[in-house]
RODO-2510 file (C-alpha; in nm, 4 decimals, decimal comma):
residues 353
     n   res          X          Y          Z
     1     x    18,7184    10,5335     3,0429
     2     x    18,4437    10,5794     3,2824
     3     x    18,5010    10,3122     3,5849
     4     x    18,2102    10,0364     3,5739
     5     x    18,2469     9,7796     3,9165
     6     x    18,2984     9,4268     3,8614
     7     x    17,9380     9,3711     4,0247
     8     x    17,8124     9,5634     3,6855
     9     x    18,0169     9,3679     3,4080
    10     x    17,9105     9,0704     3,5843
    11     x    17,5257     9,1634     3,5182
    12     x    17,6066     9,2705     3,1651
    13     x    17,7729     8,9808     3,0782
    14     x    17,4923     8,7842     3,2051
    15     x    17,2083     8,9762     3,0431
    16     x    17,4051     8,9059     2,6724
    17     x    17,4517     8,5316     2,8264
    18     x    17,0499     8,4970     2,8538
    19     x    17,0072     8,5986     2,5193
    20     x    17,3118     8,4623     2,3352
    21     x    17,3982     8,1367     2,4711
    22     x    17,4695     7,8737     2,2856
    23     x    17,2605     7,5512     2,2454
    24     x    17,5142     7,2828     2,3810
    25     x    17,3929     6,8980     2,3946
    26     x    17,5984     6,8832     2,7530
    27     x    17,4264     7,2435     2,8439
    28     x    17,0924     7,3432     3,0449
    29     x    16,9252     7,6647     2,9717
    30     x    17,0827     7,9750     3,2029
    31     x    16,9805     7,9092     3,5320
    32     x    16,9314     7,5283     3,4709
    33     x    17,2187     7,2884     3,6878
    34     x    17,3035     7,0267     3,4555
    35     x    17,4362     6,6642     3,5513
    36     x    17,7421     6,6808     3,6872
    37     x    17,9005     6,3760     3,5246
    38     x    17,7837     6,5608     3,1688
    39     x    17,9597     6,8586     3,3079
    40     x    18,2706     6,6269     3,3542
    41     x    18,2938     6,4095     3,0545
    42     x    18,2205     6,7617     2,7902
    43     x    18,5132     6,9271     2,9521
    44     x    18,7791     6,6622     2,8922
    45     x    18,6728     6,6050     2,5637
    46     x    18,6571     6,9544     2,4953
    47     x    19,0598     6,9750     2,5623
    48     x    19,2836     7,0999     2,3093
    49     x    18,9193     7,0687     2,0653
    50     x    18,6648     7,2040     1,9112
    51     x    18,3249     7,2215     1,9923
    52     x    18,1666     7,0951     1,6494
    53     x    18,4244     6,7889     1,6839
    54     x    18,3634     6,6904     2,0494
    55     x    17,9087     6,7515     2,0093
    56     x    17,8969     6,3531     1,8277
    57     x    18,1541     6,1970     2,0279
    58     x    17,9515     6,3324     2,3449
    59     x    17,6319     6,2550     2,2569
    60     x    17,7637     5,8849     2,1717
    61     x    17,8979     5,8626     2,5037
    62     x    17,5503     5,9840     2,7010
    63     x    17,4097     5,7274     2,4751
    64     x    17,6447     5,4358     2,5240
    65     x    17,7040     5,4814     2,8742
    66     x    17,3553     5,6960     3,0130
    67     x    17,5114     5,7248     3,3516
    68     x    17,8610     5,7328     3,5102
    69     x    17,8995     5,3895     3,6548
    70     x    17,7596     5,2279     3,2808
    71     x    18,0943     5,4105     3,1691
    72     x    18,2869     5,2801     3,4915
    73     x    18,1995     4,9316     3,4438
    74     x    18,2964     4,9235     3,0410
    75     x    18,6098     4,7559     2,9049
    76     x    18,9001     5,0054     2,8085
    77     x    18,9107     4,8501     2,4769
    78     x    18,5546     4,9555     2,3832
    79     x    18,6140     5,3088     2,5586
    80     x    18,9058     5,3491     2,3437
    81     x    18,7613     5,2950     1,9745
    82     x    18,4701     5,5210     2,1367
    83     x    18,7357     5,8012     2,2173
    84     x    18,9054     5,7200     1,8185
    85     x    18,9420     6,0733     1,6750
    86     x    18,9260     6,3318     1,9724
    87     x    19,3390     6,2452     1,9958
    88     x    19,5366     6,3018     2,3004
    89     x    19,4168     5,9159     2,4186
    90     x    19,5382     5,9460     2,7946
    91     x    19,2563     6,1261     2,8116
    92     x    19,0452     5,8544     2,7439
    93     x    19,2181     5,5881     2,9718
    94     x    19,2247     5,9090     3,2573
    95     x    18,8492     5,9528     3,1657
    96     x    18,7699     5,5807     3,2409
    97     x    18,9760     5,5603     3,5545
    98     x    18,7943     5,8745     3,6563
    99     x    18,4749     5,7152     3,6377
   100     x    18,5612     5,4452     3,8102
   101     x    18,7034     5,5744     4,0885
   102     x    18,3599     5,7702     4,1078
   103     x    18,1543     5,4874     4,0856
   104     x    18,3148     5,2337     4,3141
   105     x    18,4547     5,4925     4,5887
   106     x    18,1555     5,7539     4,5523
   107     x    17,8303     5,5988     4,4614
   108     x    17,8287     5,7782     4,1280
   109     x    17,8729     6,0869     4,2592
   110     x    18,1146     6,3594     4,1672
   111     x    18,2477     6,5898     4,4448
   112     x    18,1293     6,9355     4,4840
   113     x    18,4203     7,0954     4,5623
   114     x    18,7304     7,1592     4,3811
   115     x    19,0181     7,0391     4,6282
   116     x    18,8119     6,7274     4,6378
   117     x    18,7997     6,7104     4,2221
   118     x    19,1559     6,7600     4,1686
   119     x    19,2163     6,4335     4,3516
   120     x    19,0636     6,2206     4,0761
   121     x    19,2480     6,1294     3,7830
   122     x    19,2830     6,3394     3,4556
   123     x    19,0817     6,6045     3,6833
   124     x    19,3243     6,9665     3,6442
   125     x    19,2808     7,2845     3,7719
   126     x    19,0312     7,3969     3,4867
   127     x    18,8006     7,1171     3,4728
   128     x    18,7984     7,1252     3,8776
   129     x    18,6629     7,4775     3,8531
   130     x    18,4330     7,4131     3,5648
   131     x    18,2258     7,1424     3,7461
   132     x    18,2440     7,3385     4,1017
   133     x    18,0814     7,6453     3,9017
   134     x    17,8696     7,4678     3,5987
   135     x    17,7323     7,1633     3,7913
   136     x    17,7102     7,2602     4,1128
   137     x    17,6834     7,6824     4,1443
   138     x    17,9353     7,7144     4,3647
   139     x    18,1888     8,0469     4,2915
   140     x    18,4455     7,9324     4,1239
   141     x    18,7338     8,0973     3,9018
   142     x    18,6974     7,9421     3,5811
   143     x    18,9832     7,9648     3,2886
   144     x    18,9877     7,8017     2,9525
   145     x    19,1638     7,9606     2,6331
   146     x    18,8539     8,1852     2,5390
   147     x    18,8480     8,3544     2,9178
   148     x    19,2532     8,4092     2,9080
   149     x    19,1683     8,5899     2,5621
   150     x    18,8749     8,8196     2,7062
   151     x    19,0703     8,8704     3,0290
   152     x    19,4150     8,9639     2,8760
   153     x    19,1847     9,2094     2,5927
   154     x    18,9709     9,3532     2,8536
   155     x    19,2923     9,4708     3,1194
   156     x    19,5638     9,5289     2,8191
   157     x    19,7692     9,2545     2,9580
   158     x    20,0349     9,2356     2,7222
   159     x    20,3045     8,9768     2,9104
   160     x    20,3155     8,6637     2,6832
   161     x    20,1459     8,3328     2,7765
   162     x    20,2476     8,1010     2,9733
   163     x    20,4209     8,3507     3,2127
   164     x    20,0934     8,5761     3,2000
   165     x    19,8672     8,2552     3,3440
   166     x    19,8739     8,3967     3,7097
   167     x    19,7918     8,7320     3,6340
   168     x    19,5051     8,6707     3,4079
   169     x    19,3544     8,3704     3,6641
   170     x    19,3344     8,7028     3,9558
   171     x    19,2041     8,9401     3,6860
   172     x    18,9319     8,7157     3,6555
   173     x    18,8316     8,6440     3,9980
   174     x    18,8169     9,0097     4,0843
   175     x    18,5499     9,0107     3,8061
   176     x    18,3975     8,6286     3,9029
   177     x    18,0588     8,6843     4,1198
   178     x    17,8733     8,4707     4,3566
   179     x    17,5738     8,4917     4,1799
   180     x    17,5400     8,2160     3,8879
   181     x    17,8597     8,1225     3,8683
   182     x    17,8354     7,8209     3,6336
   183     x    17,6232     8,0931     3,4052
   184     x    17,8843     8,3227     3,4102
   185     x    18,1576     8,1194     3,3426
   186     x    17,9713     8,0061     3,0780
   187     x    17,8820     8,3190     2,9200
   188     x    18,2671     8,3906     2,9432
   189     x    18,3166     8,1302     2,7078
   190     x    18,0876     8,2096     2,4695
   191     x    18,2117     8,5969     2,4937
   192     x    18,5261     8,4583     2,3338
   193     x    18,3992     8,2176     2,1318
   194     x    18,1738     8,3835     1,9283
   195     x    18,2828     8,7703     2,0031
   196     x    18,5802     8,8375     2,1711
   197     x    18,7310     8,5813     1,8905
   198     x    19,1517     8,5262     1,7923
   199     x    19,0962     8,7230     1,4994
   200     x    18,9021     9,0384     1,4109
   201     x    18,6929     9,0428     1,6982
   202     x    18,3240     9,1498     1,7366
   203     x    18,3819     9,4385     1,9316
   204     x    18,0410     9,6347     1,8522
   205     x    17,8355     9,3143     1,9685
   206     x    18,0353     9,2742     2,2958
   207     x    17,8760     9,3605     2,6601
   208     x    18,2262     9,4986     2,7716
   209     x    18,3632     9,6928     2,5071
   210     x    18,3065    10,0351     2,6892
   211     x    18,5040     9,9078     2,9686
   212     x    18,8018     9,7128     2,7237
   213     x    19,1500     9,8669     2,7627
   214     x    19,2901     9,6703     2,4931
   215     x    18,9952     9,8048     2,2645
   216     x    19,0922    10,1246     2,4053
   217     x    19,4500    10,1089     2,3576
   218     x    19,4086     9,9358     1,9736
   219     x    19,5384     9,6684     2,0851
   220     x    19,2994     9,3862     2,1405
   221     x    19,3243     9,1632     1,8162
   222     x    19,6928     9,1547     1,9335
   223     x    19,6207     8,9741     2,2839
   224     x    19,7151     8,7476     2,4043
   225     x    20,0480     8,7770     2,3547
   226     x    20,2598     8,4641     2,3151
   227     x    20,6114     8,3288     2,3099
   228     x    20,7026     8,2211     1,9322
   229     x    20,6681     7,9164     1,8913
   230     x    20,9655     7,6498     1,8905
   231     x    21,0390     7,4482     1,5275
   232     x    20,8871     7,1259     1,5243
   233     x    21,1295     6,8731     1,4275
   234     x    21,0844     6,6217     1,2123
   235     x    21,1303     6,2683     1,2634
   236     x    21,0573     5,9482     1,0440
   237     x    20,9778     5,5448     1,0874
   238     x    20,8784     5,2882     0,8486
   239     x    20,5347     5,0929     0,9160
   240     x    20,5191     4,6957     0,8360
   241     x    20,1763     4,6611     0,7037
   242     x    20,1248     4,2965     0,7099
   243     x    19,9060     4,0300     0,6071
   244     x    19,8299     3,6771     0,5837
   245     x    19,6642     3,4771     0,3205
   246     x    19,3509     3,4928     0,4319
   247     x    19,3950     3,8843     0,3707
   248     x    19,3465     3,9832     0,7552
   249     x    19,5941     4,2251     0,8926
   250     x    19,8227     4,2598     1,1526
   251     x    19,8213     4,4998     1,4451
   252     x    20,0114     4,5423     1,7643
   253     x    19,8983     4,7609     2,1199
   254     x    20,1276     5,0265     2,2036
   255     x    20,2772     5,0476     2,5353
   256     x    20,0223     5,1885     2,8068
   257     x    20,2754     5,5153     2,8874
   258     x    20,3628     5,7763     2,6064
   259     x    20,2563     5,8659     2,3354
   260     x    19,9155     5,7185     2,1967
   261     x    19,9303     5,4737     2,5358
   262     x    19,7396     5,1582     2,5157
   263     x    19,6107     5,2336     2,1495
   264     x    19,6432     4,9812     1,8732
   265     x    19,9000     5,0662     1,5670
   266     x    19,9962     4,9234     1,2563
   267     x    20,3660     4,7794     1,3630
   268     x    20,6269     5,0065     1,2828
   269     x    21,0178     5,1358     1,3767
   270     x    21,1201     5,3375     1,6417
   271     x    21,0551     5,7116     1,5159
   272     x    21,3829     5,9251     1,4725
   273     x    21,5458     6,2036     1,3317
   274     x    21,7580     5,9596     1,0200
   275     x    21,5241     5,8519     0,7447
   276     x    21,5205     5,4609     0,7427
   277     x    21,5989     5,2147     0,4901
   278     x    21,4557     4,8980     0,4745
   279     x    21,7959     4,7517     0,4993
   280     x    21,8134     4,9576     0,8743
   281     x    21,4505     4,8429     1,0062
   282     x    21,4989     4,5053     0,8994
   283     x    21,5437     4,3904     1,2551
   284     x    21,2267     4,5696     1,3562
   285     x    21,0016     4,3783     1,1095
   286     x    20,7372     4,1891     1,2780
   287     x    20,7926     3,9017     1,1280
   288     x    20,9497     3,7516     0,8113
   289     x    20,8375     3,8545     0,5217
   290     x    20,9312     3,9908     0,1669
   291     x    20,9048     4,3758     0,2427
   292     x    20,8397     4,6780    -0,0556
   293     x    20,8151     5,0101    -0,0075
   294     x    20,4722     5,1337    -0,1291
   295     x    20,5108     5,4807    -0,2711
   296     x    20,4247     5,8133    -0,1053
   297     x    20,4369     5,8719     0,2880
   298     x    20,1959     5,9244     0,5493
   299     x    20,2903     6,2245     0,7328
   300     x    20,1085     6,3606     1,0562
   301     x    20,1921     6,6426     1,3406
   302     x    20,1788     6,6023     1,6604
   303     x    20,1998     6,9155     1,9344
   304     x    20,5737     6,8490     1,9716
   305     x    20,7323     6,7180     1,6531
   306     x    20,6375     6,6289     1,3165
   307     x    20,6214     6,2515     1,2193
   308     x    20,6505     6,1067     0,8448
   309     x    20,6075     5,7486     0,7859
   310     x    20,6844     5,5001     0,5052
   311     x    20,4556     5,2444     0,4499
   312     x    20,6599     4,8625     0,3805
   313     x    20,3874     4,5737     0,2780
   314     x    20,4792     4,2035     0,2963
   315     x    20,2918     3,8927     0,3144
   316     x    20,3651     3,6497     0,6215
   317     x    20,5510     3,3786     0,5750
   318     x    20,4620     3,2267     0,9189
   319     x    20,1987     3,3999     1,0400
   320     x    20,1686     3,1930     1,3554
   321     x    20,4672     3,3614     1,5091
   322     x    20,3718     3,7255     1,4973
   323     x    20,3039     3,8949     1,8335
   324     x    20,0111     4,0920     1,7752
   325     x    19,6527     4,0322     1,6847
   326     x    19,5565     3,9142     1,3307
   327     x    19,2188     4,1418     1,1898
   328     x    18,9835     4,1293     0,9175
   329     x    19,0249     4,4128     0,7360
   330     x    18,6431     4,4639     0,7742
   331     x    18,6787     4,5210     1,0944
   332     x    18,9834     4,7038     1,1585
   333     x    18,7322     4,9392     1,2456
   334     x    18,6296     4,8000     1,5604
   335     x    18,9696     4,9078     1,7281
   336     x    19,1323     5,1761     1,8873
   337     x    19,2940     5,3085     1,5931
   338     x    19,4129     5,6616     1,6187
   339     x    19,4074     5,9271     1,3375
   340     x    19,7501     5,8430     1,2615
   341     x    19,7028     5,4832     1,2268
   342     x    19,3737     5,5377     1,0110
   343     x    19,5908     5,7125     0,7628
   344     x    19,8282     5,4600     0,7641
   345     x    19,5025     5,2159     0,6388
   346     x    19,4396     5,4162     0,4323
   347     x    19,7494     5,4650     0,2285
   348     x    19,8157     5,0916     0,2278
   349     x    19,4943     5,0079     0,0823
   350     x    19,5350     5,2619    -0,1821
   351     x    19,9063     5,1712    -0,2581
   352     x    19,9387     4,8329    -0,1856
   353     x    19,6438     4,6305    -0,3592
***
C-alpha cells in the first residue's frame, strides 16, 4: 500500500467533507464557526443518541432558551420535562448546572480551551475537544464512536474496546491537522456515519480506502473489536398507580443521585432480583388503599440490567396523607416523566379503566 502522509488524508478527507457534509440544525457550513454554546448543548445531547432523535429536542432548546444564560436562569423542573425522552437525565441536571456556572462565573461565555472546559460540570474529555475544535478552531483531538470506528478500520487495530481507547486517541492525532480542525473533526464523523458505517461499510465512496489496512487486510466490517458483552440481569418491582376521586394521579420525585435523579415516577418498590407479591410490597404502598394487579407488565432495559414492572391500581382512601404530588391526568404531561414512567401511564390507562 503506497504510503500517503497524514498532511494528504487530512486534505482528502476535507475535500469529501465540503461536498458531503451533512445539514445539522447545530452546524455552520465548512469553514463557518458556529456558537459555541450550540456546539455545547448538541454534544451532550448527542451522548449515547442518535442524531434524528436529538435534531427536535435541540431545536426546542435554541428556541426555549435562545442564549445560554435564558437556559441558566430556568427552573430544573421545566429543563427536565424539556430533556423527557433523550434518557440518561444527569445529563440534563449536569447540562443546567453547566450553564449556570457559565453564565454567572463567565458572562455567557464558554472557555476556549480544553483544560479550562473539563472543569465545568458534565463537560468530559470528548465534548472538551469537540468545542475547542468545532467552536473555536483550535487543534484538537476529537473522538466519538464513529472516529474510534474509522481509526481502528483505517490502522487494523484489532485490540478490543475499552482497552484499545489509548491507542486509537494517538492514531488519530498523528492524522489531526492544524488546519480546520472543527471541519475535520467533523468530517470524521460523518466518514463513519454515513460511510465508514458498523455494518457493510461504503468502502468505494470513502476518501481513505486506498490507504485502509483493515480494507486491506478484509477485515474492516470486523473493527472495532469488542469485549462480549456481560448478561443483563433482570430485576422486578411493582408500581402503585394511584388515584383519588377526583381521578388525578399520584406521583413522587426520585432521589437527586442514581438512577433517573431528580425525575418524577409513578411510586413503586425497590427493584430486585425476587419477583414481588403484593403481599411483600405491601409496606411500600404509598398509601392505603385496596391494591389489584392489572394484567401484563411493563418491561424496559436499561445499559446495566433489565427492569420488569407490575402495575398495582388502588383508589386512596385518604388522599391527604400521601407524600407526593397529586396530578390531573391531563397534565401528567407537564412533568419530568421518563420513558419508563410514560410506559407505566400508559399501561395503567389501558388496563386499569
Amino acid at each position: 500500500m503506497p504510503y500517503v502522509s497524514p498532511a494528504d488524508l487530512a486534505d482528502r478527507l476535507l475535500a469529501w467533507y465540503d461536498r458531503n457534509a451533512r445539514t445539522l440544525p447545530w452546524r455552520t457550513l465548512p469553514g463557518g464557526r458556529p456558537d459555541p454554546y450550540h456546539v455545547w448543548l448538541s454534544e451532550v445531547m448527542l451522548q449515547q443518541t442518535t442524531v434524528v432523535a436529538v435534531a427536535p429536542y435541540f431545536r426546542t432548546f435554541i428556541e426555549r432558551w435562545p442564549p445560554v444564560g435564558d437556559l441558566a436562569a430556568a427552573p430544573l423542573d421545566e429543563v427536565l420535562p424539556a430533556w423527557a425522552g433523550l434518557g440518561y437525565y444527569a445529563r440534563a441536571r449536569n447540562l443546567h448546572k453547566c450553564a449556570q456556572t457559565v453564565a454567572e462565573w463567565r458572562g455567557g461565555v464558554f472557555p476556549d480551551d480544553e483544560e479550562a472546559l473539563r472543569q465545568l460540570p458534565g463537560i468530559g474529555d470528548y465534548t472538551a475537544a469537540a468545542i475547542t475544535a468545532i467552536a473555536y478552531g483550535r487543534r484538537a483531538v476529537v473522538m466519538d464512536g464513529n472516529i474510534e470506528r474509522v481509526i481502528a478500520r483505517m490502522f487494523a487495530v484489532t485490540e478490543p474496546l475499552p482497552g484499545a481507547k489509548p491507542r486509537l486517541k494517538s492514531l488519530a492525532g498523528s492524522l489531526t491537522p492544524d488546519y480546520r480542525p472543527g471541519d475535520y473533526a467533523q468530517a470524521a464523523m460523518d466518514l463513519g456515519a454515513t460511510v465508514c458505517t458498523p455494518r457493510q461499510p461504503a468502502c468505494v465512496l470513502c476518501p481513505w480506502r486506498d490507504s485502509c489496512e483493515g480494507r486491506r487486510q478484509g477485515i474492516a466490517e470486523g473493527l472495532p473489536a469488542k469485549k462480549p458483552k456481560a448478561d443483563r440481569p433482570t430485576r422486578r418491582g411493582i408500581v402503585f398507580w394511584t388515584v383519588r376521586k377526583d381521578g388525578a394521579v399520584l406521583l413522587r420525585r426520585r432521589p437527586e443521585t442514581g438512577l433517573l435523579g431528580g425525575m418524577m415516577e409513578i411510586p413503586s418498590t425497590p427493584w430486585r432480583d425476587q419477583p414481588w407479591t403484593l403481599e411483600d410490597a405491601a409496606g411500600e404502598a404509598p398509601v392505603q388503599a385496596p391494591w389489584r394487579l392489572l394484567p401484563g407488565m411493563v418491561r424496559h432495559t436499561f445499559t446495566h440490567f433489565h427492569l420488569e414492572l407490575t402495575v398495582a391500581a388502588g383508589r386512596a382512601k385518604v388522599p391527604e396523607l400521601a407524600r407526593g404530588l397529586w396530578c390531573p391526568l391531563d397534565q401528567l404531561g407537564d412533568h419530568a416523566l421518563p420513558t419508563l414512567m410514560r410506559k407505566v401511564v400508559h399501561h395503567a390507562l389501558a388496563k386499569a379503566y
